[in-house]
C-alpha positions in Angstrom: 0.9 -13.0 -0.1 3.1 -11.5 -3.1 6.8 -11.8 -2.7 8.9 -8.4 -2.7 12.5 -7.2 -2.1 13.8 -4.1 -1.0 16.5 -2.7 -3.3 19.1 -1.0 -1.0 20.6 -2.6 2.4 21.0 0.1 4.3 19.4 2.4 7.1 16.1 3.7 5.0 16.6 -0.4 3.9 15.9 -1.8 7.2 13.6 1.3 7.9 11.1 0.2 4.6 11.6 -3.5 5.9 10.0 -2.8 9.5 7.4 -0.8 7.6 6.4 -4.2 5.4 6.3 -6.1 8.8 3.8 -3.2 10.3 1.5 -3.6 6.9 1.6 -7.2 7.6 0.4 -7.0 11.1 -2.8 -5.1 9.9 -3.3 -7.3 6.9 -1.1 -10.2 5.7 0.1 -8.7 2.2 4.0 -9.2 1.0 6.1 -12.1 1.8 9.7 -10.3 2.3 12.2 -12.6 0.2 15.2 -9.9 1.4 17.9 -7.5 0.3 19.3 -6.6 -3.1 22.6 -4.5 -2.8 25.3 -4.6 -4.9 27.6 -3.6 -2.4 29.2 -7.4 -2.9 30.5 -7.7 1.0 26.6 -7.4 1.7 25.8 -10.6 0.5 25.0 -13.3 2.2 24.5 -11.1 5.9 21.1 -11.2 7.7 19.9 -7.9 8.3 17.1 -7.4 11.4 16.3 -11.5 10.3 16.2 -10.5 6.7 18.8 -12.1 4.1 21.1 -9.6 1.5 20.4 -11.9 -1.4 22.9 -10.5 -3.6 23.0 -7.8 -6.8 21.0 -7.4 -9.5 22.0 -10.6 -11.3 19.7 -11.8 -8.4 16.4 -10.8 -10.5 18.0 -12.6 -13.6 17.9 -16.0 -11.8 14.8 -15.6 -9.7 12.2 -13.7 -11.3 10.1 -14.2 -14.8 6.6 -16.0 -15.6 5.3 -17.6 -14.3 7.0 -16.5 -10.9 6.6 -12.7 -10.1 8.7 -10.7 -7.2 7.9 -6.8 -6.6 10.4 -4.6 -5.3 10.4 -0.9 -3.8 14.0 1.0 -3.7 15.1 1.9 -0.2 17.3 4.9 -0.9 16.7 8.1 0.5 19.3 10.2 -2.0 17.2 10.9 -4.6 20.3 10.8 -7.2 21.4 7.4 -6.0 17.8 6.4 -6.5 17.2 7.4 -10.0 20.5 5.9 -10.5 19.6 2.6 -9.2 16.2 2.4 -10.6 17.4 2.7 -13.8 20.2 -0.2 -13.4 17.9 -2.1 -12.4 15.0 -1.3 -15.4 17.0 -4.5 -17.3 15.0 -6.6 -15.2 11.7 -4.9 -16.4 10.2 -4.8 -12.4 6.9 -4.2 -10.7 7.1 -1.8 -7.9 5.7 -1.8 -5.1 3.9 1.6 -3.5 4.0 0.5 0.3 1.7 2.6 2.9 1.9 2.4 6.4 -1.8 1.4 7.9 -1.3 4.7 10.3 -0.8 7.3 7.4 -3.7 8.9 6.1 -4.7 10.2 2.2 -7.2 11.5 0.8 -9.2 9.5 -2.0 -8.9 12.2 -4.4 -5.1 11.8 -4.6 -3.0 10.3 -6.5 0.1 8.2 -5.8 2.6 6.7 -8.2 4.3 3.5 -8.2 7.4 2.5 -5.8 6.5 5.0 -3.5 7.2 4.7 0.5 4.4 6.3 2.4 5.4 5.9 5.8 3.5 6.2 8.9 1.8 9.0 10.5 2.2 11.2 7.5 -0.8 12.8 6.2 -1.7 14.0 2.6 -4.6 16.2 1.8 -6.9 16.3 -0.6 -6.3 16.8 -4.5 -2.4 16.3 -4.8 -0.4 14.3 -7.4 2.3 12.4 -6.2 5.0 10.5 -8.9 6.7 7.4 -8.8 9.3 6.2 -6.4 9.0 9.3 -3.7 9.7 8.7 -0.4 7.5 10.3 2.0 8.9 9.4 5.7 6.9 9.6 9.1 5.1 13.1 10.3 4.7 14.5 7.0 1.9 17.1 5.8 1.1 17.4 2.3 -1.2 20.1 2.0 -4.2 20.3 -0.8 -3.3 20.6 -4.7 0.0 19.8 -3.8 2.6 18.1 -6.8 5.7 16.4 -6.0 7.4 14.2 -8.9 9.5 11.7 -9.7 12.4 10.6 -7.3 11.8 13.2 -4.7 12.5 12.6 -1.4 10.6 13.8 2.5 12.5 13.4 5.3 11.1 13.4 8.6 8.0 15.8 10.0 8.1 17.9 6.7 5.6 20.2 6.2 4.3 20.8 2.7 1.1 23.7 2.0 -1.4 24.2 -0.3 -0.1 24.1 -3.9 3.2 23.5 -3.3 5.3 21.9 -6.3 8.2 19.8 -5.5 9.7 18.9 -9.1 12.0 15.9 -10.2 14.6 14.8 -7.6 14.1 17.2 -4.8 15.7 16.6 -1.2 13.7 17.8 1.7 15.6 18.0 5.0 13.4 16.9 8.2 11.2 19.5 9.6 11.2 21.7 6.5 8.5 23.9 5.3 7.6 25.1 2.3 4.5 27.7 2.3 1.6 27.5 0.0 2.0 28.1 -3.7 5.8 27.8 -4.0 8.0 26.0 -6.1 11.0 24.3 -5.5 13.0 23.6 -8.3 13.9 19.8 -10.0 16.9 18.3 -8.5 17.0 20.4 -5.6 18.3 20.0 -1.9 16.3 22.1 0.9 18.3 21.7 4.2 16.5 20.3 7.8 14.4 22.9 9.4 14.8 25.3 6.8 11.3 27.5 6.1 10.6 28.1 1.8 9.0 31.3 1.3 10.1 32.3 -2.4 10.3 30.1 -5.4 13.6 27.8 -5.5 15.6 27.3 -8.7 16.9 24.3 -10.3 19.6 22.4 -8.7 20.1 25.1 -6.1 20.7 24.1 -2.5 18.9 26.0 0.4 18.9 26.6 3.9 17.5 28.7 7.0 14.7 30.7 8.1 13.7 32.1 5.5 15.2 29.8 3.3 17.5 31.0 0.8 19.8 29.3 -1.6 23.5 29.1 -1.2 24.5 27.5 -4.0 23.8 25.8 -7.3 25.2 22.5 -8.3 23.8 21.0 -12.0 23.6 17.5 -10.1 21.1 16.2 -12.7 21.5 12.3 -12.8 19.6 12.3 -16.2 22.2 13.7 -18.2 24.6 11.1 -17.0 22.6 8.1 -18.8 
């Protein structure tokens, strides 16, 4: 089995660490060393069984030839994950792309690396998924669908046909965005909202119909 950690000891954390344990069951694949956090009064707890093994000095001491440790980061806020991704690119990882043995996708899609696939969740045929997206149980992605980098589905979202989700996007559970729309990059769609017009950068929207009620240039890129 290949070791891995989850970056990130907190709910989505211990969420992603049951999910290793459920890919296990159906075929013995990671070997779960623990947590890194850097929140420092972490270290040392047992989470669910699972150790918080400390920050990110933690890679410096453990991993490198001929030894090799995968992580996936655990963080559902799309800023704070860009943010800790690139902290932690020093340490020159492997990422993991983790998918429940209950979700379904279709062999003419394409999924990045350190992406969370959880189970349940379905995605169609023909879409292009980025790296580190978090796609959390119930989800439909419908056909010819693009979501990139860093973006973020909470629970029971709905996706149609030819839907682009850019960088960073937010998706509150039980939101739906109809076919052929866009959503904007670094944008936050609200829980149960319904997208029936194009969304703009960095804009946050809510209701049914959605619409946005505000825009906040929350771009994490420009802070590097």
């Amino acid at each position: 089995m290949k070791d891995i950690v989850i970056i990130g000891a907190g709910g989505f954390g211990k969420e992603v660490a049951q999910l290793i344990k459920e890919i296990n069951l159906d075929k013995k694949t990671w070997n779960l060393l623990g947590f890194i956090d850097e929140t420092t009064t972490k270290h040392g707890l047992l989470i669910n069984e699972n150790p918080v093994l400390g920050g990110f000095d933690w890679f410096a001491k453990n991993t490198g030839n001929p030894k090799k440790v995968w992580a996936v980061c655990a963080l559902g806020n799309p800023r704070d994950k860009y943010n800790l991704v690139k902290k932690a690119s020093a340490y020159h990882l492997d990422y993991a792309t983790l998918i429940h043995p209950d979700a379904k996708m279709s062999n003419y899609s394409e999924l990045g690396f350190g992406c969370i696939l959880c189970c349940n969740s379905f995605i169609s045929v023909n879409t292009k998924i980025g790296n580190h997206v978090c796609i959390n149980p119930g989800c439909g992605i419908g056909h010819d669908t693009v979501i990139e980098d860093y973006s973020s589905l909470y629970w029971n979202i709905t996706l149609s046909g030819n839907v682009c989700i850019h960088e960073g996007c937010e998706i509150g559970s039980k939101a739906t965005v109809i076919q052929k729309k866009t959503v904007g990059k670094w944008s936050i769609i609200g829980a149960g909202a319904v997208i029936i017009n194009d969304l703009p950068e960095y804009c946050t929207a809510v209701g049914v119909p959605g619409r946005t009620i505000k825009i906040t240039d929350h771009d994490p890129t420009k802070k590097i």
